[in-house]
KESE-893025 format. One record per residue (C-alpha): residue number from 1; residue in one letter; x, y, z. Coordinates in nm, 3 decimals, decimal comma, padded with zeros to 5 digits. Each point is the difference from the previous one (the first is absolute). Example, Ala and Ser with C-alpha at 12.3 -4.5 7.8 and 13.67 -1.06 7.14 Angstrom:
<resi:1	resn:A	px:01,230	py:-00,450	pz:00,780>
<resi:2	resn:S	px:00,137	py:00,344	pz:-00,066>
This chain:
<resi:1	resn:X	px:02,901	py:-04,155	pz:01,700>
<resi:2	resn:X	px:00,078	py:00,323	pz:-00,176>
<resi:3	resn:X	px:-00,311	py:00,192	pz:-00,127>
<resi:4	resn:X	px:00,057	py:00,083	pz:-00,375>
<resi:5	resn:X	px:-00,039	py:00,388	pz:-00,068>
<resi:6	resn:X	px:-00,312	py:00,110	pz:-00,236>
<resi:7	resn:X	px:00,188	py:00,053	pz:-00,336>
<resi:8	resn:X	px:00,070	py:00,355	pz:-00,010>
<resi:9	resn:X	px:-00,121	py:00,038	pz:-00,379>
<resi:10	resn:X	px:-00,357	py:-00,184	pz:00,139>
<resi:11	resn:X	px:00,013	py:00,248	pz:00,321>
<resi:12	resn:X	px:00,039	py:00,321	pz:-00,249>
<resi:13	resn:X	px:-00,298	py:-00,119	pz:-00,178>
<resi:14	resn:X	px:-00,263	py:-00,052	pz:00,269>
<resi:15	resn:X	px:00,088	py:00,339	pz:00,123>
<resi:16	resn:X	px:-00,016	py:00,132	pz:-00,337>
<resi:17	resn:X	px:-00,335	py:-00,149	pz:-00,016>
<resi:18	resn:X	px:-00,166	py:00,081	pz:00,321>
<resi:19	resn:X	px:00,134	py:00,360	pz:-00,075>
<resi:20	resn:X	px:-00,163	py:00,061	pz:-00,296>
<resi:21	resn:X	px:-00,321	py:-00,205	pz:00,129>
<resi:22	resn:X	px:-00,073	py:00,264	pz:00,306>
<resi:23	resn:X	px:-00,058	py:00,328	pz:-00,242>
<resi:24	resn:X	px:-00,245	py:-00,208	pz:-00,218>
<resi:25	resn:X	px:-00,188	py:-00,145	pz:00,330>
<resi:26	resn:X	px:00,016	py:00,349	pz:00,125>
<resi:27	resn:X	px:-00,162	py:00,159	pz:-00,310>
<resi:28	resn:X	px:-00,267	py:-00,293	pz:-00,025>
<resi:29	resn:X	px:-00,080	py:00,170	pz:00,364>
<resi:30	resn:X	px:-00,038	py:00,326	pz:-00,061>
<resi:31	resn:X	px:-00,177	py:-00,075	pz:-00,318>
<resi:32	resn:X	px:-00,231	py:-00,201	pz:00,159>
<resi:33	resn:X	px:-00,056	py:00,246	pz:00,337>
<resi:34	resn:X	px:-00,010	py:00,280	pz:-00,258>
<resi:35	resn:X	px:-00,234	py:-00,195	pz:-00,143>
<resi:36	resn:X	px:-00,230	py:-00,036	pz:00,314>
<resi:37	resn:X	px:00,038	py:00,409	pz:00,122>
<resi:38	resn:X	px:-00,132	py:00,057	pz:-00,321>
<resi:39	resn:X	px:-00,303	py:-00,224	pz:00,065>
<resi:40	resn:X	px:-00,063	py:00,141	pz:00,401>
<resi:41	resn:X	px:00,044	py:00,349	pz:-00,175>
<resi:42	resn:X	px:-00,245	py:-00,052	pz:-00,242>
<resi:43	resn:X	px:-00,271	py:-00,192	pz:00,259>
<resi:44	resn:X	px:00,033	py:00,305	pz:00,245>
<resi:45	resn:X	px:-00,029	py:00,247	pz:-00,277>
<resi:46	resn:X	px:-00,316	py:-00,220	pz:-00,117>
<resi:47	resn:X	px:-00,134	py:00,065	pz:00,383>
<resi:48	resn:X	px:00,004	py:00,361	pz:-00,016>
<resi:49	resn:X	px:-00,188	py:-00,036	pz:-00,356>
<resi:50	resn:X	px:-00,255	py:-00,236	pz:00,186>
<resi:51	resn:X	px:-00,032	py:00,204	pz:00,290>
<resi:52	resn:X	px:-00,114	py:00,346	pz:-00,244>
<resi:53	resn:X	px:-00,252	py:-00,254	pz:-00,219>
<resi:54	resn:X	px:-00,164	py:-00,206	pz:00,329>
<resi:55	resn:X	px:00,134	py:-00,309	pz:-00,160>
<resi:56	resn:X	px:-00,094	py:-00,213	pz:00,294>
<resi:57	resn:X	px:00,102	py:-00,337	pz:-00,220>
<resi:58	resn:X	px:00,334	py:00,114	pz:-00,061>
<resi:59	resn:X	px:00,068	py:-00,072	pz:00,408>
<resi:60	resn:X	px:-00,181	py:-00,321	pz:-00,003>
<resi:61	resn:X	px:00,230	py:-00,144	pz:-00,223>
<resi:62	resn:X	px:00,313	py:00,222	pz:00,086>
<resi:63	resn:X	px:-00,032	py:-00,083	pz:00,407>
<resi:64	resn:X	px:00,086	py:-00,304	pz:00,115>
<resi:65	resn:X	px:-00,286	py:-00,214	pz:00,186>
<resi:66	resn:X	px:00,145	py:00,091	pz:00,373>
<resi:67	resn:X	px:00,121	py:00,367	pz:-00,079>
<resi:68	resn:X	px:-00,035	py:00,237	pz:00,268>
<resi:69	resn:X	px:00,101	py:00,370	pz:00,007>
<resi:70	resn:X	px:00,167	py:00,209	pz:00,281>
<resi:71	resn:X	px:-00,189	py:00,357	pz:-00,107>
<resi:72	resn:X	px:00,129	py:00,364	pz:00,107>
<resi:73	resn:X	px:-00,334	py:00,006	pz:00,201>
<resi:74	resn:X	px:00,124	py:-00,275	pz:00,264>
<resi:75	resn:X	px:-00,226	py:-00,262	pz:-00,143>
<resi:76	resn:X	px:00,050	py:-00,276	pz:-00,179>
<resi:77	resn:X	px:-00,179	py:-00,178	pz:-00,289>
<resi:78	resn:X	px:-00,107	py:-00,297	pz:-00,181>
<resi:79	resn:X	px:00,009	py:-00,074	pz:-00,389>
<resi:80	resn:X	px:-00,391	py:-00,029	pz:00,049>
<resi:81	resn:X	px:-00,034	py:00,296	pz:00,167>
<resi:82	resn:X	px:00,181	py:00,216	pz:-00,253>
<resi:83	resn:X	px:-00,135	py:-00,199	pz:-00,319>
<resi:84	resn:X	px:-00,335	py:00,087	pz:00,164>
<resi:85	resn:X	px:00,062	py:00,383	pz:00,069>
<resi:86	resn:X	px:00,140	py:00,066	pz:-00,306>
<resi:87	resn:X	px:-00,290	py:-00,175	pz:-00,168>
<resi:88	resn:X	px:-00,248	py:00,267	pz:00,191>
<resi:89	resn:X	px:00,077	py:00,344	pz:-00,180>
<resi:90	resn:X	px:-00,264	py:00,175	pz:00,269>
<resi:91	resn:X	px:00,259	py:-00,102	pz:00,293>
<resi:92	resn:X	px:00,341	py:00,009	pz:-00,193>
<resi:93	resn:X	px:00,079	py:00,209	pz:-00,268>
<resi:94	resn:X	px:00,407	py:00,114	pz:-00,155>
<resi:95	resn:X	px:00,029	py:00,339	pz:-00,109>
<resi:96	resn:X	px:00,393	py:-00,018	pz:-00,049>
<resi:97	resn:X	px:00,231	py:-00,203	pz:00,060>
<resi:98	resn:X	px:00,389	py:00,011	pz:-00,060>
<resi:99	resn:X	px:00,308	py:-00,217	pz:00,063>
<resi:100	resn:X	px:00,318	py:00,106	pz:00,052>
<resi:101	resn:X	px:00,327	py:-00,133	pz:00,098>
<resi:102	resn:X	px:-00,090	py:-00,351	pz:-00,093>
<resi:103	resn:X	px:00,344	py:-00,261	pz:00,059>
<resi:104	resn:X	px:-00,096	py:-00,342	pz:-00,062>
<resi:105	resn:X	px:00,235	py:-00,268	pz:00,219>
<resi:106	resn:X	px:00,009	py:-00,377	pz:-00,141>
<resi:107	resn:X	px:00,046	py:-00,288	pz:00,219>
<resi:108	resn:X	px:-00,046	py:-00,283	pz:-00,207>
<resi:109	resn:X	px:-00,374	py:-00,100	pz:-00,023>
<resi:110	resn:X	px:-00,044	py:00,321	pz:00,223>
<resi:111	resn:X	px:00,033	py:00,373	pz:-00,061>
<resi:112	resn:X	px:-00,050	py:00,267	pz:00,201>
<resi:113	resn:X	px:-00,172	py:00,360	pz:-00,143>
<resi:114	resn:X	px:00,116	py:00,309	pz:00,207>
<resi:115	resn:X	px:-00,146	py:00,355	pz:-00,133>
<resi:116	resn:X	px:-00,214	py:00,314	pz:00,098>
<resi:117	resn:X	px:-00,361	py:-00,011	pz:-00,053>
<resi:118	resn:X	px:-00,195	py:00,405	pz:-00,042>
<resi:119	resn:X	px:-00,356	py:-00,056	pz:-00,021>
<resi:120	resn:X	px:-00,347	py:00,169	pz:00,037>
<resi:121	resn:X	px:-00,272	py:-00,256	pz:00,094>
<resi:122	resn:X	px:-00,358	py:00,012	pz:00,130>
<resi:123	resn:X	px:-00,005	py:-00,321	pz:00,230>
<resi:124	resn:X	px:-00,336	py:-00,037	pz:00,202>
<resi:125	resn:X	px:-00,120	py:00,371	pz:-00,048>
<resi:126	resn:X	px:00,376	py:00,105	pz:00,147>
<resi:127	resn:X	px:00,245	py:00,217	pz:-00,231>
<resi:128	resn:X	px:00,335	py:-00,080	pz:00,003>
<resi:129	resn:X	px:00,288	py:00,197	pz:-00,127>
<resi:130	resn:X	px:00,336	py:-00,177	pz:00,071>
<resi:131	resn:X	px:00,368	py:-00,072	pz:-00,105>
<resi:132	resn:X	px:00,083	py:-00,339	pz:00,137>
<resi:133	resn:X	px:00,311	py:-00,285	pz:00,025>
<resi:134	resn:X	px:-00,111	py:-00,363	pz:-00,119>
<resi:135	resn:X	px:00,158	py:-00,280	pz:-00,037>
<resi:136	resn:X	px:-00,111	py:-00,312	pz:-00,188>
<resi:137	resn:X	px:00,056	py:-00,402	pz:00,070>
<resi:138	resn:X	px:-00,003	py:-00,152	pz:-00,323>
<resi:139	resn:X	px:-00,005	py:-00,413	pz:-00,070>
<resi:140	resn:X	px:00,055	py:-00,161	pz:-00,352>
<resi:141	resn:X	px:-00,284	py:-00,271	pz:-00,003>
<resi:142	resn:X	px:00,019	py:-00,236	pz:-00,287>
<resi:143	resn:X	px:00,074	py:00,247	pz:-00,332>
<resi:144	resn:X	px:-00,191	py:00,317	pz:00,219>
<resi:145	resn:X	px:00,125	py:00,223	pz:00,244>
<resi:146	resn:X	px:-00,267	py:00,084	pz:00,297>
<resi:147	resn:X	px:00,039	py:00,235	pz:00,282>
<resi:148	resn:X	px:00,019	py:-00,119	pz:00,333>
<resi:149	resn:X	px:-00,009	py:00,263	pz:00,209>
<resi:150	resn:X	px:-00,013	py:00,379	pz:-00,005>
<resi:151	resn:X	px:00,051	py:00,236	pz:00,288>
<resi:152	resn:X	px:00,005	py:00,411	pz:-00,047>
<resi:153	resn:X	px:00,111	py:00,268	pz:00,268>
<resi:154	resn:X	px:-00,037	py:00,374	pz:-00,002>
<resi:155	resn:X	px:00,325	py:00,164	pz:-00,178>
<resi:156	resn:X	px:00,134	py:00,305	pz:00,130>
């Protein structure tokens, strides 16, 4: 038995169709990833301002519950530990801090913050003066976006 051919007039159309469909499901995409660099943007941008005011409840709600942080000084830390050190001004204290090169990278319900981080701290009685690379492990969690997972080497 002979297949019958797709009527060329109904062929045309589903082409002309899916065609025109892709742009508009490619704009909804960028739209929406736009949508979410703006959002990591403005969250890392909101860390520098927390980091200058000692806004230790910024990072217990920014952080997710099992964060942990790769630092520049070969240690790593907890959202605890942080949320705690940032909440002692003797032991931790920002005296400037500025981001540059931030490129935000969306994966879906992920994104991934790459940038360089100059800052002047006081941490535990020890100045530090330093340009560094970071990158960022965001998560979308319900209508929120919490970071992951941070790690930061020293730039050359």
């Amino acid at each position: 038995m002979k297949e019958k051919a797709m009527n060329p007039v109904l062929w045309i159309s589903v082409f002309v169709v899916a065609l025109l469909a892709e742009p508009s499901v490619t704009q909804a995409q960028t739209r929406a990833d736009a949508d979410v660099v703006t959002a990591i943007s403005n969250l890392e941008n909101d860390a520098v301002k927390a980091d200058l005011a000692g806004d230790a409840a910024f990072y217990q709600k920014f952080l997710a519950e099992n964060w942990t942080r790769g630092d520049s000084d070969g240690r790593f830390y907890t959202k605890t530990q942080v949320v705690d050190l940032l909440a002692d001004p003797k032991n931790f204290k920002t005296n400037s801090e500025k981001l540059s090169e931030l490129k935000v990278h969306v994966y879906g319900n992920a994104a991934v913050a790459t940038y360089k981080d100059t800052y002047d701290i006081m941490i535990m009685g020890e100045h530090r003066a330093h340009t560094i690379i970071a990158t960022d492990t965001f998560v979308k969690t319900g209508d929120e976006w919490k970071q992951v997972a941070s790690h930061g080497a020293a730039a050359k």
